[in-house]
DOVO-971783 format. One record per residue (C-alpha): residue in one letter; residue number from 0; y, z, x. Coordinates in steps of 0.02 Angstrom, whole numbers. Example, Ala and Ser with C-alpha at 12.3 -4.5 7.8 and 13.67 -1.06 7.14 Angstrom:
2
REC residuo num  north     up   east
REC       A   0   -225    390    615
REC       S   1    -53    357    684
***
This chain:
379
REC residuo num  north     up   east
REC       X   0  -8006  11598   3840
REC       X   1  -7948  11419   3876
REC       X   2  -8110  11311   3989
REC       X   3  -7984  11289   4149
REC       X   4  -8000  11490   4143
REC       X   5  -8159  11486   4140
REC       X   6  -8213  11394   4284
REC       X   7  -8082  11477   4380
REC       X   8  -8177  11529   4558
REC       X   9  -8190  11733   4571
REC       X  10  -8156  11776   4750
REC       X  11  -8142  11942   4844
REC       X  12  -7984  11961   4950
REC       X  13  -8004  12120   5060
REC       X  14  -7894  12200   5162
REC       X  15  -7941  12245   5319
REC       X  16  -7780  12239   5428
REC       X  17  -7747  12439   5459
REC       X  18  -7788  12560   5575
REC       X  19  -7834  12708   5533
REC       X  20  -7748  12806   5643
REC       X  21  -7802  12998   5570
REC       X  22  -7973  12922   5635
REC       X  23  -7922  12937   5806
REC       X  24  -8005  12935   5948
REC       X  25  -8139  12835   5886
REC       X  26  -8007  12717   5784
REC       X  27  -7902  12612   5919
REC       X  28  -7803  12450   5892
REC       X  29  -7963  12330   5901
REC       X  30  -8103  12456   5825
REC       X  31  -8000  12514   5665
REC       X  32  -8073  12627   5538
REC       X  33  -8151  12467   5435
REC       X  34  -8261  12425   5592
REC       X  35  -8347  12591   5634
REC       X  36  -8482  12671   5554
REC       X  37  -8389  12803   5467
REC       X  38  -8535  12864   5328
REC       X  39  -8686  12776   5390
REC       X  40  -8768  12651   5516
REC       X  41  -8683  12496   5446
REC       X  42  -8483  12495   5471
REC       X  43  -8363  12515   5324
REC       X  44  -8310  12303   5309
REC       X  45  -8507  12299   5311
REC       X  46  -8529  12395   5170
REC       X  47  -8397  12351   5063
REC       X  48  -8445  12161   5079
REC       X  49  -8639  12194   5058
REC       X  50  -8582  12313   4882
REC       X  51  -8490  12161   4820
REC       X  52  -8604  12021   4859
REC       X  53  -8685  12018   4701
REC       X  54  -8536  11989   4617
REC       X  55  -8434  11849   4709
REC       X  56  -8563  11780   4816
REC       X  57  -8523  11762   5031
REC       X  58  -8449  11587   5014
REC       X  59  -8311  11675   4879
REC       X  60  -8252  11812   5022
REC       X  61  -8080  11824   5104
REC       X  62  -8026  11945   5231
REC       X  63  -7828  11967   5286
REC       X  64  -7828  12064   5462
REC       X  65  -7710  12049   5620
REC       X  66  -7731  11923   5767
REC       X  67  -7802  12096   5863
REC       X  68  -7959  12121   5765
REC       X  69  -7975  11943   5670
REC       X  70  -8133  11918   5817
REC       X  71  -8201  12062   5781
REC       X  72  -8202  12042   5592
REC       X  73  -8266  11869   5622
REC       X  74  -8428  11940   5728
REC       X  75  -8446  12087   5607
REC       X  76  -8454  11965   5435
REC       X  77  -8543  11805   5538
REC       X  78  -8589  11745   5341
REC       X  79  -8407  11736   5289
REC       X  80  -8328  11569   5347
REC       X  81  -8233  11603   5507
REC       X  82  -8070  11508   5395
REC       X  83  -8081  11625   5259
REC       X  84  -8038  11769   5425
REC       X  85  -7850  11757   5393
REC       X  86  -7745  11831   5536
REC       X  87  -7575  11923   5516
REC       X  88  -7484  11885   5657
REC       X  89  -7375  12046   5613
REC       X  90  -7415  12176   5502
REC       X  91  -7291  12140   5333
REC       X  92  -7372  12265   5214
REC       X  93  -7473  12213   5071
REC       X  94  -7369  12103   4992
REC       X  95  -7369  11975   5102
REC       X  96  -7564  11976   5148
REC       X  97  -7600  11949   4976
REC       X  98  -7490  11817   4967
REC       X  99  -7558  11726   5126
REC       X 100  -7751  11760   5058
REC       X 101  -7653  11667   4884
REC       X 102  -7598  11522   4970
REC       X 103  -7770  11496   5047
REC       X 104  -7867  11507   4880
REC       X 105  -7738  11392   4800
REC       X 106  -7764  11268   4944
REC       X 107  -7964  11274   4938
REC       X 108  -7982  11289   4742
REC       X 109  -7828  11241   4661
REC       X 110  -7830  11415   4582
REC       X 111  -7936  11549   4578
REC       X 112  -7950  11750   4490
REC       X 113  -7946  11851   4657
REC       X 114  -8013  12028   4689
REC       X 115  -7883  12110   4828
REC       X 116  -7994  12258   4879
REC       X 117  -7969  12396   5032
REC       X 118  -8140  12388   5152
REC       X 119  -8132  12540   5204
REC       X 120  -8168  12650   5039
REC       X 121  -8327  12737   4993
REC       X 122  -8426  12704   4829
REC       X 123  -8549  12812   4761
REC       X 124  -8584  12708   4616
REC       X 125  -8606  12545   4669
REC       X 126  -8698  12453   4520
REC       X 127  -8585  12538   4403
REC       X 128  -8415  12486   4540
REC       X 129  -8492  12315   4525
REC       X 130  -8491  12308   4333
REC       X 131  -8326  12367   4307
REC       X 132  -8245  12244   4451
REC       X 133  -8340  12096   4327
REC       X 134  -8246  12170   4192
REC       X 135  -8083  12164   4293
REC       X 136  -8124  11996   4346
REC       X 137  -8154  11936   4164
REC       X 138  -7984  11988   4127
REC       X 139  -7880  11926   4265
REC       X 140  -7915  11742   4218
REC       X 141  -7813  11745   4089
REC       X 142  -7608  11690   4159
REC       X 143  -7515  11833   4161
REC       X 144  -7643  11969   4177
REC       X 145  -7606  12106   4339
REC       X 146  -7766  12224   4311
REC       X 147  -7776  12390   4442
REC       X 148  -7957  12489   4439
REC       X 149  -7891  12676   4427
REC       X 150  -7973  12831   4475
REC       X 151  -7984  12967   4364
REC       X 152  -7913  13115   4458
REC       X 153  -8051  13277   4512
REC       X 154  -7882  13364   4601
REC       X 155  -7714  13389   4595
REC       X 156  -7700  13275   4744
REC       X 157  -7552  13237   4837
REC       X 158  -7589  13090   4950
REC       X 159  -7600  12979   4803
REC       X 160  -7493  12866   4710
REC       X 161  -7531  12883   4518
REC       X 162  -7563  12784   4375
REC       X 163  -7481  12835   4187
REC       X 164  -7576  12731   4068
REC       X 165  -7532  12695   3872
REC       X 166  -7632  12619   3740
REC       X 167  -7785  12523   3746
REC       X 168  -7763  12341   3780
REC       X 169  -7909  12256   3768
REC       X 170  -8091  12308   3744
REC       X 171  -8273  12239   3814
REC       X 172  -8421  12307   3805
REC       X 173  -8429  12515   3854
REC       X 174  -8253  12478   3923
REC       X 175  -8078  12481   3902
REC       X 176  -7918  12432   3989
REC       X 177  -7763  12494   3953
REC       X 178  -7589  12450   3970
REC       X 179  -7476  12547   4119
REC       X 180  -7320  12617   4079
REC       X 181  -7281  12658   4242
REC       X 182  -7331  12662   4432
REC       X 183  -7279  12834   4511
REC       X 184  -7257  12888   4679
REC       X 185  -7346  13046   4788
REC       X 186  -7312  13191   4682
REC       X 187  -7275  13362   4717
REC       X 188  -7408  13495   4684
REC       X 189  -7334  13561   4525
REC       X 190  -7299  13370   4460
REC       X 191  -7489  13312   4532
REC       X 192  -7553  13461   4432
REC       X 193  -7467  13436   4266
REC       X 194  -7551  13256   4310
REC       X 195  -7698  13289   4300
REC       X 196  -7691  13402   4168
REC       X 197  -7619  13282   4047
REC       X 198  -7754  13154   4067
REC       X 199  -7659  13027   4054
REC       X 200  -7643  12971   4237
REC       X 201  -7745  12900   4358
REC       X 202  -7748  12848   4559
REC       X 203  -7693  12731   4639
REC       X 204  -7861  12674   4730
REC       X 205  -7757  12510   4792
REC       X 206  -7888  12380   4686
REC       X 207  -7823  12255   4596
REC       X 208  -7855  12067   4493
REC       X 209  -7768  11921   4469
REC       X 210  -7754  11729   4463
REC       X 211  -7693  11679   4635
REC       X 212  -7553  11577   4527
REC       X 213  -7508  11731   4430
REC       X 214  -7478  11836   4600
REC       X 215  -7377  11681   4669
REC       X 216  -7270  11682   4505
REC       X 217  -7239  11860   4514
REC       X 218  -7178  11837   4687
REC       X 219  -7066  11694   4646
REC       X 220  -7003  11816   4517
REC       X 221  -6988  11964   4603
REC       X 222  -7001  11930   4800
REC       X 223  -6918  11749   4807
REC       X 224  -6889  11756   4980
REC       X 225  -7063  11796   5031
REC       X 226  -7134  11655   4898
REC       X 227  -7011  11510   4968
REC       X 228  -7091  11569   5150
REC       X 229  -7267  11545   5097
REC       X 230  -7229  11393   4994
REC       X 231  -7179  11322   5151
REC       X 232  -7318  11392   5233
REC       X 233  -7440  11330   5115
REC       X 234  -7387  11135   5143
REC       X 235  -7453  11151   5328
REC       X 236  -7631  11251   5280
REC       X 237  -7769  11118   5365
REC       X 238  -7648  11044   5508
REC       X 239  -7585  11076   5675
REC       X 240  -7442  11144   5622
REC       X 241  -7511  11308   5543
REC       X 242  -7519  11400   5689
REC       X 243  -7334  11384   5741
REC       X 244  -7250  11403   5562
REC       X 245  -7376  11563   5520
REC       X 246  -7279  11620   5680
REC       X 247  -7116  11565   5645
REC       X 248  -7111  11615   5443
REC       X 249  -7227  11779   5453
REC       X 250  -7124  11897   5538
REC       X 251  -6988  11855   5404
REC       X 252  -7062  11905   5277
REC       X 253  -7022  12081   5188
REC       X 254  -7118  12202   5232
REC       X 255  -7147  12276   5082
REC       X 256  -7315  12363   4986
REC       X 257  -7400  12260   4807
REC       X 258  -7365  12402   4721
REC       X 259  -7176  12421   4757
REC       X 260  -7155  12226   4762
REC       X 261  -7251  12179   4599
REC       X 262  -7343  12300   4508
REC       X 263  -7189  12416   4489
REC       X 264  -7062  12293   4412
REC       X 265  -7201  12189   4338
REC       X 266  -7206  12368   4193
REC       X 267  -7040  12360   4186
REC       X 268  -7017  12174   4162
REC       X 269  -6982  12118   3985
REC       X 270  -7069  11945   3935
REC       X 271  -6985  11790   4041
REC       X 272  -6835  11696   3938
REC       X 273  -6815  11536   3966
REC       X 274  -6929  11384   4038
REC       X 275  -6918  11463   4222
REC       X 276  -6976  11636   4159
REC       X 277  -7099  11564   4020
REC       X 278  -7229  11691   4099
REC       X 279  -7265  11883   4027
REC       X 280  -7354  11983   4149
REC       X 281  -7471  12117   4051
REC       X 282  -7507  12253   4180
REC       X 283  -7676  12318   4135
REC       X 284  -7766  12473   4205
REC       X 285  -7973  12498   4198
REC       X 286  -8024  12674   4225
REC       X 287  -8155  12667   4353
REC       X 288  -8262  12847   4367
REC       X 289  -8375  12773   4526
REC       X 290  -8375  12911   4675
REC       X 291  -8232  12844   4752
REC       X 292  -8149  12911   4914
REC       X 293  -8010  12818   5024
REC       X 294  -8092  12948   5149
REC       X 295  -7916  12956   5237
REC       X 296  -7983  13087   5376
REC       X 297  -8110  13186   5445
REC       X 298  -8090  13312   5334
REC       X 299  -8126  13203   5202
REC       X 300  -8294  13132   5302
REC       X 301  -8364  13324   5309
REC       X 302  -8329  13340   5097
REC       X 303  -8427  13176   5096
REC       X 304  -8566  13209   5197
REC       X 305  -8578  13406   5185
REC       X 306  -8690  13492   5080
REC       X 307  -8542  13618   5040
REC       X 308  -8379  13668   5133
REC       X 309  -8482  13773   5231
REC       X 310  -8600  13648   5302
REC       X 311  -8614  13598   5470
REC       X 312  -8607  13391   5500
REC       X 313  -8637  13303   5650
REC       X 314  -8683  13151   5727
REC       X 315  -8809  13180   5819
REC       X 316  -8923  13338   5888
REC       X 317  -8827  13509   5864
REC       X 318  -8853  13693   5871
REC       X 319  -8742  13806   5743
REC       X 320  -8751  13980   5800
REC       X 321  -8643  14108   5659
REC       X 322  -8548  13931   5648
REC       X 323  -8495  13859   5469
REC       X 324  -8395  13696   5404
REC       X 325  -8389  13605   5557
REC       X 326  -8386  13404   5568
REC       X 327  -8456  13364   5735
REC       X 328  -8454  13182   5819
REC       X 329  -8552  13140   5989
REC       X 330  -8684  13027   5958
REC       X 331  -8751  13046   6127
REC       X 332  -8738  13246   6183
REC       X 333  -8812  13395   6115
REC       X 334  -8699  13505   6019
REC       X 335  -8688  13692   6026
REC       X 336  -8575  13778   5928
REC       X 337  -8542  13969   5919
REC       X 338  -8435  14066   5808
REC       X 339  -8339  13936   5787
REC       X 340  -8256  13875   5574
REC       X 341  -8197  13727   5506
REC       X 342  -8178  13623   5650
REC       X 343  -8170  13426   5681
REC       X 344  -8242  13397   5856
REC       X 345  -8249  13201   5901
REC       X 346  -8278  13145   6071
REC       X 347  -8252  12975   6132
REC       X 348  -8301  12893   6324
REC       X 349  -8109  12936   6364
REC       X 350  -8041  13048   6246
REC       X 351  -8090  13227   6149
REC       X 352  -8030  13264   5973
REC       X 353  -8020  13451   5912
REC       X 354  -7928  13511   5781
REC       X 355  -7928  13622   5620
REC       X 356  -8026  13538   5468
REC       X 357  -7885  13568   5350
REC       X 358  -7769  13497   5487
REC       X 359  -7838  13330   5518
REC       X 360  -7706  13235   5425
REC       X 361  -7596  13264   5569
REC       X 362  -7704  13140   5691
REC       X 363  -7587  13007   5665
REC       X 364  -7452  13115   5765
REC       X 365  -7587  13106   5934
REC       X 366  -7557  12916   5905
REC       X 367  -7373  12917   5883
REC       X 368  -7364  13036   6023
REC       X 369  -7486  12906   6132
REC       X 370  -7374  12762   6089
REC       X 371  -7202  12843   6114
REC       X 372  -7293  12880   6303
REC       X 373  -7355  12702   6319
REC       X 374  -7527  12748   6325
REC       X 375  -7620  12598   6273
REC       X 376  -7757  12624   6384
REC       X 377  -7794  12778   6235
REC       X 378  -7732  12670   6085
***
């Protein structure tokens, strides 16, 4: 490992411009899933942030949200520098947000080995999430290196993207990364399940490690449009003219996901001919067994805080008579529940949720449904 790689600064990048819509009616457009209290006191950006600390530092955090909830993020982290709150002024998938957070680190430190991390995800593990993300981080200085933390699969799940790793690649201490052979979409049941069984493939948990030059050369390569953009953008970072060409450029961008924009091609990408494509990408997967969840619903909150799928979970004071596998939220009323199964119950100052367990995936559709009426008062 060359000495410029070495003193490269590690920095986390999270991502914290979504909304969380199945989350609904406790997730609206300026209190997204991130910045509620989802599985304890402190809120999700909280926690994520606070699990990471030891390992980049606060100075060394970055957080990509929109112009909606950048305020909010701002009061929520008030130890993160209020410049390194970088607000979207449209939503242009994840693609461009890592880019933008790129340009910024390139700016401040001339280059840097960035973390891009969700903060909205549940750990178990912590100390042994931390260890492997130094791991990832060790790897990603060297040029070239695209390195994705999968999740070995418990389930046949659906909801997933999936992860087909070869060979071993490199190996540190009690860990191994190996190469990818291919990114795969949301499979089927049948095609999840031979998945799984195979043990060859892991999720998609959306993590992933890089030099900030290395993601900017993979856009050049793959995403030219969107690099020229925030090349352009990046020669008016520190003036008064950031503001109007963020506005101007931003919304031109593709909207387009990491993992369809880079991480896809990047496997399929044979080493760069020529002085223009003198760079090989190595795409590089670390298996990460660490009690993760994306905890994409409510559902998903009562198999995380449940002791059981029978268990009763609530909020606050409740009263289960011949009532099983019910999530309950409201805080401030008593609960009683009789005869009732497998019911999400989540009550808001202006709005009451209730719904099957095993259909809370379909909470987005209230907020389609809200928008298509122009409710924003709701949203």
């Amino acid at each position: 490992m060359s000495a410029q790689g070495t003193r490269l600064v590690p920095c986390a990048v999270l991502l914290a411009g979504g909304r969380g819509t199945r989350f609904w009616p406790r997730s609206r457009m300026r209190t997204p899933k991130q910045l509620l209290n989802i599985t304890g006191r402190a809120t999700m950006l909280s926690q994520t942030v606070n699990r990471l600390v030891p390992v980049f530092g606060l100075r060394n955090f970055w957080v990509v949200t929109n112009s909606e909830q950048a305020e909010a993020v701002r009061k929520e982290l008030p130890n993160v520098g209020a410049s390194h709150v970088l607000a979207e002024p449209v939503g242009r998938n994840t693609a461009a947000a890592i880019g933008l957070a790129a340009i910024h680190l390139i700016h401040e430190h001339g280059d840097a080995v960035m973390a891009v991390l969700p903060s909205d995800s549940y750990v178990a593990d912590a100390a042994r999430y931390r260890a492997l993300v130094s791991v990832a981080v060790s790897l990603a200085r060297k040029p070239g290196n695209l390195l994705v933390l999968g999740i070995p699969p418990t389930r046949p799940e659906t909801g997933y993207g999936y992860i087909e790793r070869g060979e071993a690649s490199a190996r540190t201490v009690n860990n191994r990364a190996f190469a990818v052979r291919r990114f795969t979409e949301k499979p089927k049941p049948r095609l999840a399940r031979k998945y799984v069984a195979s043990g060859k493939y892991l999720w998609n948990a959306g993590m992933f490690f890089w030099r900030a030059s290395t993601f900017l050369e993979s856009l050049r390569r793959f995403l030219p449009a969107t690099h020229q953009a925030l090349c352009q953008l990046a020669q008016t970072i520190g003036t008064r003219r950031y503001n109007a060409t963020l506005e101007r450029i931003y919304q031109k961008l593709e909207n387009i996901s990491v993992d369809y924009a880079v991480m896809e091609p990047a496997t399929r990408q044979p080493a760069g001919r020529g002085e223009r494509e003198s760079t090989e990408f190595r795409v590089l997967v670390i298996p990460a067994r660490v009690g993760w969840s994306d905890i994409g619903s409510w559902a998903a909150v009562h198999e995380l805080l449940g002791k059981g799928p029978d268990a009763n979970v609530s909020a606050g004071p409740f009263l289960a008579l011949d009532a099983q596998g019910n999530y309950f939220w409201s805080p401030k009323k008593f609960v009683a529940a009789i005869g009732v199964r497998n019911l999400v119950f989540v009550e808001t100052d202006d709005a009451v949720l209730l719904c099957p367990r095993d259909r809370s995936q379909d909470v987005g559709k209230i907020v389609k449904w809200l928008e298509q009426q122009k409710l924003k008062a709701l949203l």
